[in-house]
Backbone as CSV, one residue per row, in Angstrom:
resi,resn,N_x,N_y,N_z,CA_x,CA_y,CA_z,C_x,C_y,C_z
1,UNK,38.504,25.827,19.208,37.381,26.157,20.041,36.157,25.375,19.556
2,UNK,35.617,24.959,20.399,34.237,23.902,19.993,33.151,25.003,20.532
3,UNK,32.055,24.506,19.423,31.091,25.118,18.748,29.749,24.717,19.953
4,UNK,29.086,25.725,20.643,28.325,25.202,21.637,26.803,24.141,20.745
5,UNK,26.608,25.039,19.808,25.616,24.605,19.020,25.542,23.352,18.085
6,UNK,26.389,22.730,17.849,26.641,22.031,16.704,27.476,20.942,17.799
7,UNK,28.416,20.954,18.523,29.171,20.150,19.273,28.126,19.744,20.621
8,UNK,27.567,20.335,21.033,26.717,20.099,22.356,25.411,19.541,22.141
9,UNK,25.002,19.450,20.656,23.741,18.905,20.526,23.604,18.228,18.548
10,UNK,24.695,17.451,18.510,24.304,16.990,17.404,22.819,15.639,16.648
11,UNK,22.959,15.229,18.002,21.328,14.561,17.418,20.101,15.320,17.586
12,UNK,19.832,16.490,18.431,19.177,16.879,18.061,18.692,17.730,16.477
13,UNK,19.750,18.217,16.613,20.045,18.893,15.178,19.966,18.087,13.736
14,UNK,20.396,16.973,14.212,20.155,15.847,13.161,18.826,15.278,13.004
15,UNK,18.028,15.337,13.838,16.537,15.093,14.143,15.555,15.968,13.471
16,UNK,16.265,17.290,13.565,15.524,18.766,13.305,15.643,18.774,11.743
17,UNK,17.028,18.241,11.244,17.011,18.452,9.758,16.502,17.658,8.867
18,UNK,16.400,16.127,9.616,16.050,15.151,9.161,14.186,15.146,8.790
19,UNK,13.414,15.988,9.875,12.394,16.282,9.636,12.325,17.245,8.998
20,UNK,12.795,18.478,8.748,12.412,19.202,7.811,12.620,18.398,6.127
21,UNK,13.872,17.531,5.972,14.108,17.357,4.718,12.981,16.322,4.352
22,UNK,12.517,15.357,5.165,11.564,14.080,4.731,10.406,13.839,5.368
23,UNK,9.910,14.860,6.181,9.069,14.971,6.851,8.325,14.043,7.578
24,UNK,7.425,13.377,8.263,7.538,12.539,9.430,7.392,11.636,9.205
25,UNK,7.609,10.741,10.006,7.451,8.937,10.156,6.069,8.626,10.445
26,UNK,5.457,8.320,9.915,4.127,7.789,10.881,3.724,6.136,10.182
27,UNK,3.053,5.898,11.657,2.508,4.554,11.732,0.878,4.551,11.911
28,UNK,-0.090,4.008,10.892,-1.058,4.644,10.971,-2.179,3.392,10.328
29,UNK,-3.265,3.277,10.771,-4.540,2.403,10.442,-5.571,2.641,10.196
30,UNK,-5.857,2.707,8.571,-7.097,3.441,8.394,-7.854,2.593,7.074
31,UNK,-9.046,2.980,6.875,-10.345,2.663,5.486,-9.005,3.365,4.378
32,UNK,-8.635,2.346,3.325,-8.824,2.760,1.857,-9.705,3.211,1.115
33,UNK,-9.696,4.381,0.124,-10.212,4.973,-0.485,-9.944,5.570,-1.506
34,UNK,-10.715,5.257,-2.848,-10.047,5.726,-4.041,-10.370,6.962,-3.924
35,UNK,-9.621,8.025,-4.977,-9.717,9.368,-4.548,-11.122,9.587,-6.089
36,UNK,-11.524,9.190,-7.166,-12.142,8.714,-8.032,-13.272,9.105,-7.205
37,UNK,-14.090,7.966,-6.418,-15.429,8.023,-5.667,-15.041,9.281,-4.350
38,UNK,-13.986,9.069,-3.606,-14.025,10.218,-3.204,-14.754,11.770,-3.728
39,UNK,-13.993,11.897,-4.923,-14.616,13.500,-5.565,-16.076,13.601,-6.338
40,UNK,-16.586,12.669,-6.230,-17.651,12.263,-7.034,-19.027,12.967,-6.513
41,UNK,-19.905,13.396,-6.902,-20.743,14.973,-5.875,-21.702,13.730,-5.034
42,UNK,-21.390,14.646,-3.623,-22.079,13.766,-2.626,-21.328,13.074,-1.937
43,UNK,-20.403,12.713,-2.683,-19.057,11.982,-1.933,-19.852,10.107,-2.373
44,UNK,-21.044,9.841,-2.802,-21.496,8.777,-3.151,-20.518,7.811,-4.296
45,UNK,-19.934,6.523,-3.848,-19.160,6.408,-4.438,-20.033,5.117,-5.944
46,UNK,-19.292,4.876,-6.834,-19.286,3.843,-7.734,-20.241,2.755,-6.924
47,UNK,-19.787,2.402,-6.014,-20.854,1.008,-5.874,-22.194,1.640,-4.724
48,UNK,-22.065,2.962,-4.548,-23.023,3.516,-4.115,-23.437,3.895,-2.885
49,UNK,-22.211,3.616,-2.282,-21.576,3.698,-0.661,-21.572,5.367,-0.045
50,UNK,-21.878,5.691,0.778,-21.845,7.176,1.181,-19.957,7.166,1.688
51,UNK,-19.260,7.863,1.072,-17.874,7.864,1.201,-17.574,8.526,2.826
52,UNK,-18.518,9.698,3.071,-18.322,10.378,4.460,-18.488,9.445,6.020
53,UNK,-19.679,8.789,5.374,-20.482,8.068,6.587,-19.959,6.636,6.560
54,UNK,-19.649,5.786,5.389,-19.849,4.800,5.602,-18.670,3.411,4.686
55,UNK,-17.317,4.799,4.782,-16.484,4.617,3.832,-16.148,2.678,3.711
56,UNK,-15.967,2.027,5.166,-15.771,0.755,5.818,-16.624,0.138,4.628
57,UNK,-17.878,0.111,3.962,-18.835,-1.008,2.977,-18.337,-0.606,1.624
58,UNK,-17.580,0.305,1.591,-16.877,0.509,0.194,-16.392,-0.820,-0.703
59,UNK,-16.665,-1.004,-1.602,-16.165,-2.528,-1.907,-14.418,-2.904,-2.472
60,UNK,-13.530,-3.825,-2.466,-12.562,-3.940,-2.994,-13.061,-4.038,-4.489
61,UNK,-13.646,-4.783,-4.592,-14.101,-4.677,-6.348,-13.955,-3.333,-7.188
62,UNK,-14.666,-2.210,-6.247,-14.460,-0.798,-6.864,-13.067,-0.282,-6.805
63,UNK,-12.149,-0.234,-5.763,-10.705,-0.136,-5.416,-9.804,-0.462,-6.470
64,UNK,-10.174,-1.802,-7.036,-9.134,-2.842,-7.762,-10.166,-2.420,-9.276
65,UNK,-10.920,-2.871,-9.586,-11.498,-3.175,-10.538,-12.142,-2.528,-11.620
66,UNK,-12.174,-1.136,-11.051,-12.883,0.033,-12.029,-11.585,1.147,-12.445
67,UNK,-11.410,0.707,-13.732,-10.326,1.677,-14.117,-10.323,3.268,-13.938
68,UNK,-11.315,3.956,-13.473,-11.051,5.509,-13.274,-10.463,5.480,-10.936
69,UNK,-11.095,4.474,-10.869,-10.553,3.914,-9.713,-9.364,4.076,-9.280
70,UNK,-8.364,3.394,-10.449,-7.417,3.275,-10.053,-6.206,4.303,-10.263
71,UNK,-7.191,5.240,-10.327,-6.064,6.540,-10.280,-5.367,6.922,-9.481
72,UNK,-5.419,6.492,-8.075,-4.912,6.866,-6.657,-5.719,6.888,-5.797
73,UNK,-4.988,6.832,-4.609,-5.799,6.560,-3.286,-5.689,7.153,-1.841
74,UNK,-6.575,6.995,-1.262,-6.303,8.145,0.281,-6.371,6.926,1.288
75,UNK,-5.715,7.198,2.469,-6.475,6.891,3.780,-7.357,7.360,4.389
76,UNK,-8.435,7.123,5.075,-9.667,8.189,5.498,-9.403,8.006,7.104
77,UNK,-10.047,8.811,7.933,-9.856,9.017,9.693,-11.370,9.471,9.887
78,UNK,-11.626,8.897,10.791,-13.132,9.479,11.081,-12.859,10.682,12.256
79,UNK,-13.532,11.694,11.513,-13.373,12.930,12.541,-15.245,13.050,13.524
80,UNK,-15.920,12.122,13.067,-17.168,11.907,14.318,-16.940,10.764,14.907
81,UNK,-18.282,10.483,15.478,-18.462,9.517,15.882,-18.258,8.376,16.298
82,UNK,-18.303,7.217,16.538,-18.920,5.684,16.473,-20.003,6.104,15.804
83,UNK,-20.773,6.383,16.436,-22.197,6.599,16.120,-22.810,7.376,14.996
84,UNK,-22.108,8.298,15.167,-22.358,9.009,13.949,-20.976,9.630,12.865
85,UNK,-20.299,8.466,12.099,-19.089,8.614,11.842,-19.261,10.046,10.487
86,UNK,-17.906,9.770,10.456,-17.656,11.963,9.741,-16.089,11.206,9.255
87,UNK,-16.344,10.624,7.876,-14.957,10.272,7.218,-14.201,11.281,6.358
88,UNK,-12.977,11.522,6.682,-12.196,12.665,5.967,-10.794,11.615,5.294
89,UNK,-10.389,12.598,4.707,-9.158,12.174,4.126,-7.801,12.861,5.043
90,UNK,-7.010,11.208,5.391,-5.620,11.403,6.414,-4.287,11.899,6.004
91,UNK,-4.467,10.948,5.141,-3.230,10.924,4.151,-4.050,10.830,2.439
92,UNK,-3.600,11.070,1.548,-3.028,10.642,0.140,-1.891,10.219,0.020
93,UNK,-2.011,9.112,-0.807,-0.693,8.496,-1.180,-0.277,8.423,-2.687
94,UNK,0.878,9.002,-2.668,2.108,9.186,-3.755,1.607,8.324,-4.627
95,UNK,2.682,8.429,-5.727,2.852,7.688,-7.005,2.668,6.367,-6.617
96,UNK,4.045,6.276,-6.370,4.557,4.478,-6.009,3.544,3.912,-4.983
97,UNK,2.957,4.653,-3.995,2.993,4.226,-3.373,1.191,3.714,-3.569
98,UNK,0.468,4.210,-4.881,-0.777,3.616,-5.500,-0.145,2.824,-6.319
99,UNK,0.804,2.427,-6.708,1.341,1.470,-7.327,1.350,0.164,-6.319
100,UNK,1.890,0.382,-5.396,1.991,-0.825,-4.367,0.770,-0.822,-3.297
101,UNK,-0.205,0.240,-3.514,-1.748,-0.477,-3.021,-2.213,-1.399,-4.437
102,UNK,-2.260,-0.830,-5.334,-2.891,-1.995,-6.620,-2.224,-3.216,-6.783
103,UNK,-0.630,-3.320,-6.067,-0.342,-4.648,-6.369,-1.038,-5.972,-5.286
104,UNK,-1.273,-5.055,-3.725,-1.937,-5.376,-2.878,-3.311,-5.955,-3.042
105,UNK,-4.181,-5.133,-4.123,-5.152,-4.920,-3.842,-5.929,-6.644,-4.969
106,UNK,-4.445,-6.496,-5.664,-4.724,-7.953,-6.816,-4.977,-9.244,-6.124
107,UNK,-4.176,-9.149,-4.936,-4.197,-10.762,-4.506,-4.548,-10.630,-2.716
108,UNK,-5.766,-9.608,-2.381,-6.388,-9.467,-1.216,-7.446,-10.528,-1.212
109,UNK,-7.877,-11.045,-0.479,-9.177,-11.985,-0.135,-10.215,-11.020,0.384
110,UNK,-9.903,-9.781,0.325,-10.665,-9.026,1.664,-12.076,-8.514,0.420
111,UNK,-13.454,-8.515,0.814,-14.273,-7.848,0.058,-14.941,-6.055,0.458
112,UNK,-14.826,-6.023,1.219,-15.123,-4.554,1.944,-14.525,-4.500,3.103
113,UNK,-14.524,-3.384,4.553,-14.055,-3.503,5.146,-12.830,-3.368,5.025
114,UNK,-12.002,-2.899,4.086,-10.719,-2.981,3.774,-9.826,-1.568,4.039
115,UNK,-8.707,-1.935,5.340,-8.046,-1.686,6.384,-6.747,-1.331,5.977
116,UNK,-6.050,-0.634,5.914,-4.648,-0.469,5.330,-3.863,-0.027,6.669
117,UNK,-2.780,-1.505,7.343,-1.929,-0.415,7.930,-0.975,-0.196,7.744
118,UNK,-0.175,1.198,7.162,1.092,1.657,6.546,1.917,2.309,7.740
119,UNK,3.029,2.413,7.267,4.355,2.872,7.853,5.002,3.675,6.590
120,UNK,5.279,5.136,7.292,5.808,5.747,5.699,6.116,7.153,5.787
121,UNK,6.623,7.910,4.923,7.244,9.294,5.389,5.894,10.348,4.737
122,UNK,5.271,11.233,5.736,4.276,11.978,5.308,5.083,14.017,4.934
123,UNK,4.288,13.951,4.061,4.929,15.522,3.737,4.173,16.619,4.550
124,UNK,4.416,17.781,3.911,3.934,18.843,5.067,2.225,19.503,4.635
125,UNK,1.939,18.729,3.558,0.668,19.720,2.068,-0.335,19.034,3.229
126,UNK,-1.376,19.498,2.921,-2.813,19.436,3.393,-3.717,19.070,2.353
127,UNK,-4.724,17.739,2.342,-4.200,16.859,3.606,-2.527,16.417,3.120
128,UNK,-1.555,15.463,4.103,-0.114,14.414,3.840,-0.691,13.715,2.881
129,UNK,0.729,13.973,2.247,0.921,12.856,0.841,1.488,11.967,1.593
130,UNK,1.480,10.679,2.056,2.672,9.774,2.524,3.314,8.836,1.317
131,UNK,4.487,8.258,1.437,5.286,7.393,0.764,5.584,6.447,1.644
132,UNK,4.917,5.470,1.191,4.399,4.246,2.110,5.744,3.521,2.050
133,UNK,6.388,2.679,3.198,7.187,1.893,3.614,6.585,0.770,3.221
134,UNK,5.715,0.308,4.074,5.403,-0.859,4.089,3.814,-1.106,4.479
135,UNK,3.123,-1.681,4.187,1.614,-2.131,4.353,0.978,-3.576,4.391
136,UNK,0.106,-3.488,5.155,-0.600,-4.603,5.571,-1.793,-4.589,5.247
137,UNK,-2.665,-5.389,5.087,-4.202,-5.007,4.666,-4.912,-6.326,5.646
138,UNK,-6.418,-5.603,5.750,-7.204,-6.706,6.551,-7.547,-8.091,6.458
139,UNK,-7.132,-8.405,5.076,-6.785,-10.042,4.886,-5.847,-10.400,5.004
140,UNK,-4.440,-9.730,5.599,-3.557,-9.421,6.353,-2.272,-9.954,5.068
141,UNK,-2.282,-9.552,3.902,-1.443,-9.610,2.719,-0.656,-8.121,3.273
142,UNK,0.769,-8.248,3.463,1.655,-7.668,3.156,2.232,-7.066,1.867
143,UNK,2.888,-6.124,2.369,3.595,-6.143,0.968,4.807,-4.432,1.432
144,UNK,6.064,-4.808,0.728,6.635,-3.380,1.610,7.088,-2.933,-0.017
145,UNK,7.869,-1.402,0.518,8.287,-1.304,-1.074,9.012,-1.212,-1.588
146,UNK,9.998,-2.116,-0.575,10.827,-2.435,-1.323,10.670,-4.127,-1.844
147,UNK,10.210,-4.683,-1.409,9.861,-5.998,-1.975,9.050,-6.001,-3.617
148,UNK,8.567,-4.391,-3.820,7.560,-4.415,-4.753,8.960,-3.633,-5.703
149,UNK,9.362,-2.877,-5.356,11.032,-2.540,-6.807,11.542,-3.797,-6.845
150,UNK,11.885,-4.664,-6.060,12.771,-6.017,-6.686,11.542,-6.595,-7.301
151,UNK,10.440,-6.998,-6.984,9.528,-7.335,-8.089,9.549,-6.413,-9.662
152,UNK,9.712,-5.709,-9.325,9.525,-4.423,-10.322,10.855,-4.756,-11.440
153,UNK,11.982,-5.112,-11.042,13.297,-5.279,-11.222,13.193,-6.727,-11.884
154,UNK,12.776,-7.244,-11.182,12.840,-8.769,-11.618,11.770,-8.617,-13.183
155,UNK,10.568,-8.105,-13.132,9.628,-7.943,-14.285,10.905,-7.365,-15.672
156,UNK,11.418,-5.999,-15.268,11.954,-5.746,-16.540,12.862,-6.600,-16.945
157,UNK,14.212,-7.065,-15.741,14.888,-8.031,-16.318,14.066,-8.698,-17.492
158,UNK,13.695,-9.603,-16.940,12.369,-10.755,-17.806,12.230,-10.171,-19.085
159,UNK,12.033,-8.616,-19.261,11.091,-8.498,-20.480,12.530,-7.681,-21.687
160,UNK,13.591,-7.731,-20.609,14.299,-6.829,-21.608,15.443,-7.593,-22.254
161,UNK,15.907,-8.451,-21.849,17.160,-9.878,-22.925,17.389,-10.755,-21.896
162,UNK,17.139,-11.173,-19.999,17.383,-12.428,-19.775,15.947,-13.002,-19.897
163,UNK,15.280,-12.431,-20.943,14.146,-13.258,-21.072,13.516,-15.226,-21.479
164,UNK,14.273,-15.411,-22.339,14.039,-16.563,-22.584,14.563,-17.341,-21.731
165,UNK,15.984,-17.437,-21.430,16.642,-18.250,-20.613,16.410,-18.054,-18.961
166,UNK,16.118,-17.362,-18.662,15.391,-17.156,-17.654,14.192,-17.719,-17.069
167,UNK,13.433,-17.123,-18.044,11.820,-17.605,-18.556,12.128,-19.375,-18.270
168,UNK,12.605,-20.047,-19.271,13.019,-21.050,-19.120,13.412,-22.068,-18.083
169,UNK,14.392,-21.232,-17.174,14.370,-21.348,-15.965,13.322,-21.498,-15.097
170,UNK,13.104,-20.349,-15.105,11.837,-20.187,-14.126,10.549,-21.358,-14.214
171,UNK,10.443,-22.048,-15.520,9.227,-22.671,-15.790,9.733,-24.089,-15.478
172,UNK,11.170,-24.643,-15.821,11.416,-25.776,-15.343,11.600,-25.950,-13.411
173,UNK,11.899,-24.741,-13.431,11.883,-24.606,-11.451,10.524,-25.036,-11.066
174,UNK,9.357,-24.044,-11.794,8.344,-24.860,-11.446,7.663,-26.071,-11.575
175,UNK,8.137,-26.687,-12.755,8.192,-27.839,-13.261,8.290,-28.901,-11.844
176,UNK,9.802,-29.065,-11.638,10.228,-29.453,-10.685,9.664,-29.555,-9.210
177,UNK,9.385,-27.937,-9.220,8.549,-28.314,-8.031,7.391,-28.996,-7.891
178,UNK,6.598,-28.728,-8.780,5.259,-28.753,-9.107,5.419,-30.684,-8.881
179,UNK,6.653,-31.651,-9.690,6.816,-32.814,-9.397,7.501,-33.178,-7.787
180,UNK,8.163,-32.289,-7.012,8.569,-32.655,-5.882,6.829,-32.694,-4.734
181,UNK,6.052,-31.414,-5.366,4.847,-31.417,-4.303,3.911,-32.803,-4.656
182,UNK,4.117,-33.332,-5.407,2.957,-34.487,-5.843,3.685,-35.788,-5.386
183,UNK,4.730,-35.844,-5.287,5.604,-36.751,-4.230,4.659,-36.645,-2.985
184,UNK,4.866,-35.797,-2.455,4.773,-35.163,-0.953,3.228,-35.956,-0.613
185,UNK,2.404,-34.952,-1.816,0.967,-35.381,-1.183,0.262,-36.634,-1.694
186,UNK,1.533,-37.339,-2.226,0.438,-39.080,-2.067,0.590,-39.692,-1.087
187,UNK,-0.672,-40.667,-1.321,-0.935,-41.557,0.074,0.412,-42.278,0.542
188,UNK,0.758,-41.890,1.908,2.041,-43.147,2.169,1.847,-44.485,2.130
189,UNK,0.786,-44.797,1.982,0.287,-46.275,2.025,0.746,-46.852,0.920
190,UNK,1.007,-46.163,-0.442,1.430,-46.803,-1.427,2.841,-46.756,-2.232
């Protein structure tokens, strides 16, 4: 005998459990924000930015560069305005996943204004913790996370015994290249 519940509707059911166990998918575009200047009274951050009103002039310098900074980070959503903006916190983001904004945040061109758009599984706490998939930033540097564990992977290799010969490797690869690009960019005239 087949089961009306379980036989008549298995993707839904698979949908239903799948959200309770990992809670939702979202795709989302918002101001970075360390959580550091966030809590700071007034919400006035490190470089002196009103965090509520005017989170967008926040600087990357403070983000990247001030070690109590880099304790973790939020997305913010403006709950006013244009006109009269009202910045809150959307998400917080996880462990890893301030791990792979700081790796972002090393080799951004961007100076303020700085835009994060993530893809990632948000939990159920108030505000969402998300665990970022993948991110983009307004100087439009990528970075997903899984590209940042095989980086991660590749670092310990390196540091734990295929170090030298590796190392080695790696420096004559660039070697090499470094002589194939200087080919390339002399004058053809000569």
């Amino acid at each position: 005998m087949k089961s009306n519940i379980i036989g008549g509707y298995p993707i839904v059911l698979l949908l239903v459990l799948t959200s309770l166990c990992f809670g939702e998918y979202v795709y989302y575009t918002g101001y970075l924000a360390d959580n550091y200047c966030l809590n700071l009274p007034g919400t006035i951050a490190v470089d002196g930015i009103n965090m509520t009103s005017d989170v967008g002039s926040h600087s990357v310098h403070c983000l990247r560069d001030i070690t109590m900074c880099l304790e973790g980070y939020s997305l913010m959503t403006n709950i006013g305005t244009n006109s009269t903006p009202h910045y809150v916190r959307k998400y917080t983001l996880d462990e890893k996943s301030n791990q792979i904004v700081i790796s972002i945040l090393k080799i951004t061109t961007a100076t303020n204004e700085y835009l994060l758009t993530v893809e990632g599984n948000i939990d159920n706490s108030s505000p969402p913790v998300i665990s970022i998939v993948s991110m983009t930033d307004s100087a439009g540097f990528s970075l997903t996370a899984e590209q940042y564990d095989n980086d991660i992977r590749l670092t310990i290799g390196l540091s734990v015994g295929l170090g030298v010969p590796l190392l080695a490797l790696i420096v004559f690869g660039i070697y090499k290249y470094r002589q194939s690009q200087m080919k390339v960019e002399q004058d053809p005239n000569y």
